[in-house]
DRENDO-1510 file (C-alpha; in Angstrom, 1 decimal, always signed):
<recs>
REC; n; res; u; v; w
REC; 1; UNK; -23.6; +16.2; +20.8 .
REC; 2; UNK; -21.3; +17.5; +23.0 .
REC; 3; UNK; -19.9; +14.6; +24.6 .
REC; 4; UNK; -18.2; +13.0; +21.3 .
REC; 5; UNK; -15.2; +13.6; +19.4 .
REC; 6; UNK; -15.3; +14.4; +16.0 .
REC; 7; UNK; -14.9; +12.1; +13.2 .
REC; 8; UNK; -11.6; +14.0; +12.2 .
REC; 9; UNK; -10.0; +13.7; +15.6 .
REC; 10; UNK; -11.7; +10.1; +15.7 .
REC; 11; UNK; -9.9; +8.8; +12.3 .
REC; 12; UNK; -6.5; +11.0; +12.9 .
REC; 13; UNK; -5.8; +9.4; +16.5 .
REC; 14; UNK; -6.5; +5.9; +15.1 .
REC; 15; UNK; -4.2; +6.5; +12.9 .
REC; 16; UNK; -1.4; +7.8; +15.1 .
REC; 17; UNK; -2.5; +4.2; +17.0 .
REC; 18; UNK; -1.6; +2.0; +13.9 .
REC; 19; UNK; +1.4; +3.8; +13.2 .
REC; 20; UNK; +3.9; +2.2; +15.7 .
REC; 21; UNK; +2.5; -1.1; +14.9 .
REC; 22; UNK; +2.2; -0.6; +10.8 .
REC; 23; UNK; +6.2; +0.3; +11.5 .
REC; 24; UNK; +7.3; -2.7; +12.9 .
REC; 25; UNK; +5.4; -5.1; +10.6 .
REC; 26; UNK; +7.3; -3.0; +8.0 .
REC; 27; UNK; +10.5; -3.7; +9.5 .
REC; 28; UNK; +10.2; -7.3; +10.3 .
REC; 29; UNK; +8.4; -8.0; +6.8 .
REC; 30; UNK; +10.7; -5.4; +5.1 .
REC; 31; UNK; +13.5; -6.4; +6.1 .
REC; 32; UNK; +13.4; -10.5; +4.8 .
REC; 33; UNK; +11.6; -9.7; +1.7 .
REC; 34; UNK; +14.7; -6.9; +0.6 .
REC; 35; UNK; +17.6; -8.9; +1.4 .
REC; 36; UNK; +15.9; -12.7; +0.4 .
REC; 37; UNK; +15.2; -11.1; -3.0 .
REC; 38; UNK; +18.5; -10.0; -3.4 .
REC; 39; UNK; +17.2; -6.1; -4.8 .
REC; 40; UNK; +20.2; -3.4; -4.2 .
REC; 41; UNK; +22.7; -3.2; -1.3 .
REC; 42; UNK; +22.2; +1.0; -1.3 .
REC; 43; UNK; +21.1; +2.7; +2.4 .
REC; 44; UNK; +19.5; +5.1; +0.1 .
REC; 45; UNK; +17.6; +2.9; -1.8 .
REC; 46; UNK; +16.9; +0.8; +1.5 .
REC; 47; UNK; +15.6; +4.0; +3.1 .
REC; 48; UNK; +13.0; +4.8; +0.0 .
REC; 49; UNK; +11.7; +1.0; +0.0 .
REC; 50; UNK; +10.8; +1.0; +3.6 .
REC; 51; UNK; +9.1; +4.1; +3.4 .
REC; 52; UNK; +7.3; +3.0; +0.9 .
REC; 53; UNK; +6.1; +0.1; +2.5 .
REC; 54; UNK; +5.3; +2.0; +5.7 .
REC; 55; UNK; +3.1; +4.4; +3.2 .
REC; 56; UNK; +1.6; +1.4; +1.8 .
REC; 57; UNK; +0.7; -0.1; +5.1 .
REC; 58; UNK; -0.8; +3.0; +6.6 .
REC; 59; UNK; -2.7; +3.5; +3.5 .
REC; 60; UNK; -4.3; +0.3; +3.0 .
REC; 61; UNK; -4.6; +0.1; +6.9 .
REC; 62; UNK; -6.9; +3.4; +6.5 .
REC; 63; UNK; -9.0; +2.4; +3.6 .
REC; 64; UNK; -9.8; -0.4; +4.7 .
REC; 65; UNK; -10.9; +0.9; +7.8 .
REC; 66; UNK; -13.5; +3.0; +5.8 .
REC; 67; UNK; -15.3; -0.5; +4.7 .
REC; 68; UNK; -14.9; -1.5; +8.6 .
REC; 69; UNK; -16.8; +1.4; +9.3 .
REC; 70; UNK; -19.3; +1.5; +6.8 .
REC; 71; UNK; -21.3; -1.8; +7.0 .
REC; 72; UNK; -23.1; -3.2; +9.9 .
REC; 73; UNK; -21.9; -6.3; +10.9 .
REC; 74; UNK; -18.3; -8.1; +10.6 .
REC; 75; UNK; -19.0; -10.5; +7.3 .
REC; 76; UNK; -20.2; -7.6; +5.5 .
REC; 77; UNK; -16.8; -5.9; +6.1 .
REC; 78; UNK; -14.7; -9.1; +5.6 .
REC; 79; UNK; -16.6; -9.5; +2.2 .
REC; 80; UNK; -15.7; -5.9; +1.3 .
REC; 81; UNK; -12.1; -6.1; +2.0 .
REC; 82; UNK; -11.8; -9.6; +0.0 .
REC; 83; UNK; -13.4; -7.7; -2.7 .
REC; 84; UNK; -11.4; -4.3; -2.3 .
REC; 85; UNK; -8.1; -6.7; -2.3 .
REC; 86; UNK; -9.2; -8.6; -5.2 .
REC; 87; UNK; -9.5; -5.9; -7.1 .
REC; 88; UNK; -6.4; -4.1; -6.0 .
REC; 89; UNK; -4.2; -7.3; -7.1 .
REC; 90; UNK; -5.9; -8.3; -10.7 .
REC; 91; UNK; -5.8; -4.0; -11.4 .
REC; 92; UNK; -2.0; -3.5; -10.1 .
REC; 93; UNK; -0.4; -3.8; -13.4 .
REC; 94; UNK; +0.7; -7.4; -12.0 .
REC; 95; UNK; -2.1; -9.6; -13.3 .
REC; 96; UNK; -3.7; -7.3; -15.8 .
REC; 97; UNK; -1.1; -5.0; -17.5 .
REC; 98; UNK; -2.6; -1.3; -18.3 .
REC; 99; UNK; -2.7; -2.0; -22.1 .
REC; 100; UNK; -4.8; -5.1; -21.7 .
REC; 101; UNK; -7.3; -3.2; -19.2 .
REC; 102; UNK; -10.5; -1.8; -20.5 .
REC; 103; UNK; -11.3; +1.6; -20.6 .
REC; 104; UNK; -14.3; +1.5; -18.7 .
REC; 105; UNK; -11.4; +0.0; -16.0 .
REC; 106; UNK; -8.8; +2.2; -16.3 .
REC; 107; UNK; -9.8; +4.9; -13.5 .
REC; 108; UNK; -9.5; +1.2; -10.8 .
REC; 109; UNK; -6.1; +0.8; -12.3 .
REC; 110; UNK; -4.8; +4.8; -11.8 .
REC; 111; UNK; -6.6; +4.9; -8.1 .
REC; 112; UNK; -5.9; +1.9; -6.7 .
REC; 113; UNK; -2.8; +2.3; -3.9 .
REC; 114; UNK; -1.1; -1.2; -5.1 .
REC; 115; UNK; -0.5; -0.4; -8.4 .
REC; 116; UNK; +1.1; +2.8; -7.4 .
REC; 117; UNK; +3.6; +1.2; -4.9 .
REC; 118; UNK; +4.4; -1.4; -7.4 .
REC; 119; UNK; +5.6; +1.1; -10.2 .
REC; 120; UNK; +7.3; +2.8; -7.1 .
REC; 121; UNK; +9.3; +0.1; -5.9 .
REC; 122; UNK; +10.1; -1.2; -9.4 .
REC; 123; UNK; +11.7; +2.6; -10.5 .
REC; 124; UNK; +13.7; +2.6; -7.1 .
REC; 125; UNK; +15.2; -1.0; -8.0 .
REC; 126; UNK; +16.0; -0.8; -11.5 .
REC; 127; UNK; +17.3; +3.1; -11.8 .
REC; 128; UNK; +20.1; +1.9; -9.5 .
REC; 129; UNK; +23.8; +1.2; -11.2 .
REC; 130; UNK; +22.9; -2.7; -10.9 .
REC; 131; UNK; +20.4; -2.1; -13.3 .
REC; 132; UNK; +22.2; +0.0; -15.8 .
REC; 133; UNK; +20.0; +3.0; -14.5 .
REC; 134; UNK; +20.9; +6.5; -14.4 .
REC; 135; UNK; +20.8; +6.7; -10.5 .
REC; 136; UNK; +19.6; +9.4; -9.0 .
</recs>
């Protein structure tokens, strides 16, 4: 037993690992999809939307990690993460707005990571002046 790390120390340095890397796939990603859609020329508002897509990334990057490492074998894990994904996207708010979603499915649309970015990014785009919001 001695001559392993915890699983702690395993799942924190893996994590300091991904971070450079979830970084720059924010930046290059972020970057196009901010200033192609046209959302608000702020820095502040820049500043809050690419930390929330490096929190987003880390996040998902993590959880999915805990399928990885909880099956066996590699088409076990892909099948868990199509799943994990699917759900994510049809209980975001996107697909299947919370009024439409059962009861018995609300608790996948309050826990899942998407749905909370979404309603993030959507109140840091539309409070802005463009928008006719209050600012901040």
């Amino acid at each position: 037993y001695g001559k392993f790390y915890s699983a702690a120390t395993f799942a924190f340095c893996q994590f300091l690992v991904q971070a450079p890397f979830t970084i720059f796939d924010a930046l290059c990603f972020g970057n196009l999809l901010y200033f192609m859609c046209g959302l608000v020329l702020e820095p502040g508002r820049y500043l809050i939307f690419m930390i929330l897509s490096v929190t987003f990334g880390m996040c998902l990057g993590q959880l999915l990690r805990v399928f990885v490492y909880s099956v066996r074998n590699e088409s076990a894990a892909l099948v868990s993460a199509v799943l994990l994904y699917l759900l994510f996207l049809i209980f975001s708010g996107g697909i299947a707005t919370p009024d439409v979603i059962p009861a018995y499915y609300k608790p996948l649309f309050w826990l899942n990571p998407t749905a909370w970015i979404y309603r993030a990014l959507a109140i840091n785009e539309f409070k802005s002046d463009k928008y006719g919001g209050k600012g901040e």
